[in-house]
N, C-alpha and C positions, 0 to 999 in steps of 0.2 A: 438470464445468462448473458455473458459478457464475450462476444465472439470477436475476432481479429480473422482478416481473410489475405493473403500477400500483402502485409503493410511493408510502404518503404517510408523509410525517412531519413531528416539526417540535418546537419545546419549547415546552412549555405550551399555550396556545391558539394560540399562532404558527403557521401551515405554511410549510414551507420546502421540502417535497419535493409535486410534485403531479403524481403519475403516474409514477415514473421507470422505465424499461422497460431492462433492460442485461443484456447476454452475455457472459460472459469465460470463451472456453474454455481446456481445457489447453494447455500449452504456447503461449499465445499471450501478450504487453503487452498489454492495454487501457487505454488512456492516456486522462482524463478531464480536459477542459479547459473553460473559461470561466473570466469576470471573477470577483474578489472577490466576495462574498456569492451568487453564483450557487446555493449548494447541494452545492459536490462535498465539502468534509468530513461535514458533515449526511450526505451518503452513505453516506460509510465508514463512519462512525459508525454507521446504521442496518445498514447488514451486520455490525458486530460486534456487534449486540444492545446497541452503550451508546444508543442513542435509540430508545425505541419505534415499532412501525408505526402508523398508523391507519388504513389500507389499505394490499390488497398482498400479496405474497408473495415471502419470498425461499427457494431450493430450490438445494442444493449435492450435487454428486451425484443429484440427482433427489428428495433428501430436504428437507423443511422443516425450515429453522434458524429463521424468524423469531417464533419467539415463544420460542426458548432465551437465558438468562442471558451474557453475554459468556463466563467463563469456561467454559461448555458449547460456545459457535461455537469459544472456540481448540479445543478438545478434540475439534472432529469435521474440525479441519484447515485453519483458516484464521488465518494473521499477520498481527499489524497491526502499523506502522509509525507513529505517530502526529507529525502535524505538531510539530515540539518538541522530539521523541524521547522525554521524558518516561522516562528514565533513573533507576535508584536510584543518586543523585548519591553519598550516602556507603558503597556498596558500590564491591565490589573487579571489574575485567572478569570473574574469574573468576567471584562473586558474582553478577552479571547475566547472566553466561550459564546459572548453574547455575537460577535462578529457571523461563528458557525452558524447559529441560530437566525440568523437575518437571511440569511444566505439561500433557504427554501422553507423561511418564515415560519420558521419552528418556534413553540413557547417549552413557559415554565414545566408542563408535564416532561417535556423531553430532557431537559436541563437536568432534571430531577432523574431522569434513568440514568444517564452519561453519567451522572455525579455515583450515583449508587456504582458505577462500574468501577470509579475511580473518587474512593472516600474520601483519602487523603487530598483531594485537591477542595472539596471541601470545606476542608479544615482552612484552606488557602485562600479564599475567592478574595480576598482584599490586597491579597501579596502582587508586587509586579512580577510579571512572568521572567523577568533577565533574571532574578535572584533567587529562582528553584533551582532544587539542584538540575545534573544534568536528565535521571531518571522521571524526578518531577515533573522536568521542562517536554520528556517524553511522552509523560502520562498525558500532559495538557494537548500537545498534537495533537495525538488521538481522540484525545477527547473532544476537540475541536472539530474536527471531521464526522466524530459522532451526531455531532448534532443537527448534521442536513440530514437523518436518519437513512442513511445508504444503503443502497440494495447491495453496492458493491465498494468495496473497502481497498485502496492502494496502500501499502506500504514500503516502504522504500528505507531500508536498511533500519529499520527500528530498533534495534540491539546494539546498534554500532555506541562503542563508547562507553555502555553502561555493563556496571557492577552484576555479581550473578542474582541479587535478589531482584534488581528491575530486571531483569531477563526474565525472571521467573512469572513477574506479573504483566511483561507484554504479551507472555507464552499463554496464559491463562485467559488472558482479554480477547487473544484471538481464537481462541476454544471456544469461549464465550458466543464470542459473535458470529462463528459456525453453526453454532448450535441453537441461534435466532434464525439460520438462514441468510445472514449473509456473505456473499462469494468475495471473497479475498483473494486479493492476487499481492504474493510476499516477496519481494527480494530479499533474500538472505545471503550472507556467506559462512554464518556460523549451521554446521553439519547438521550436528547434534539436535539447533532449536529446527532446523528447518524439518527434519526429520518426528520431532514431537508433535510439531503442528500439521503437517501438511498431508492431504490428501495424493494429491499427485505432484512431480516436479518437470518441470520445461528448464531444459539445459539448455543455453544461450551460448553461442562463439562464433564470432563475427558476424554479428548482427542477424543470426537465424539459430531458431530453434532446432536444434541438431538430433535431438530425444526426448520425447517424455515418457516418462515413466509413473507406475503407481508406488510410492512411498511404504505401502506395507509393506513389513519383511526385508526394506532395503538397509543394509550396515552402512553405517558412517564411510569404512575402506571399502564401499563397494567398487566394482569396475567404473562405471558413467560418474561416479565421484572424483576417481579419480583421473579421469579422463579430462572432464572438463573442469573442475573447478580445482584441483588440485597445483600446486606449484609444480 
């Protein structure tokens, strides 16, 4: 499990996170919603070690990560997805898969599951990554982050941008890897996916979690929908 305990953080003198409290166990979505500048990148971002604490605690497995280097958090098991994708544009899919794979010295078996997850990129591994499309270029993300074999999975606006069939095969992949056991924690803002995938949601505004709630049974117009994430 993936615990946060009063995290603050924030850039520079700014604070942007004040108190955030959040569980993401295994095999579960944890779908993290509110408005624009709410805090949920800032989030992610502080679970992966790229923004400092200044209070707080983050404990994965029951161990402290928040005071290790980014590339130390992928190495004890957690993917990040980052809003963008933030792709090595003039590498080859195989080339950005193989980066993932380096990264907590994964081989060919693993390669070979990710790919099964995402066939179509198969079809690709000689293409440069700048020249997939945009759902492609999403697929490959993920697929990249697959490949440190994560216990815990960040995504960070995965839908944004893309057509309703790549929707339907992020929506799918995160099923997927729920149902391997691993703990996802999802930014969304779109209702509907957030609602197909997720176990529980952590409503964000002004840099604290203001409600969580469990997802079954919850409507797109629920109240806490539109309370926080609503215009």
């Amino acid at each position: 499990m993936l615990e946060l305990r009063g995290v603050r953080a924030g850039y520079g003198g700014v604070a942007v996170l004040h108190g955030i409290d959040l569980d993401a166990p295994a095999g579960r979505v944890t779908c993290v919603m509110g408005r624009n500048g709410a805090g949920k990148t800032t989030l992610v971002r502080a679970i992966m070690g790229l923004v400092p604490l200044a209070a707080g605690s983050i404990r994965l497995g029951g161990a402290a990560i928040d005071r290790l280097p980014a590339h130390e958090v992928a190495r004890r098991g957690i993917g990040y997805v980052p809003q963008g994708r933030r792709l090595f544009g003039p590498l080859t899919v195989a080339e950005n898969l193989e980066i993932g794979l380096l990264a907590r010295r994964r081989g060919a078996a693993v390669r070979a599951r990710v790919l099964d997850l995402f066939p179509r990129l198969g079809e690709r591994l000689g293409q440069v990554a700048a020249t997939l499309s945009g759902g492609e270029q999403q697929m490959l993300a993920i697929a990249r982050a697959l490949c440190l074999e994560p216990s815990v999975l960040l995504l960070d606006e995965p839908t944004e941008g893309l057509q309703p069939s790549m929707i339907a095969l992020v929506r799918d992949s995160v099923l997927r890897l729920r149902a391997a056991g691993v703990a996802v924690v999802l930014v969304e803002q779109r209702v509907e996916t957030a609602l197909a995938v997720a176990d529980g949601l952590a409503f964000v505004t002004r840099g604290r979690v203001v409600e969580t709630v469990a997802a079954a049974g919850l409507a797109a117009d629920a109240p806490q929908v539109a309370a926080h994430v609503g215009v």
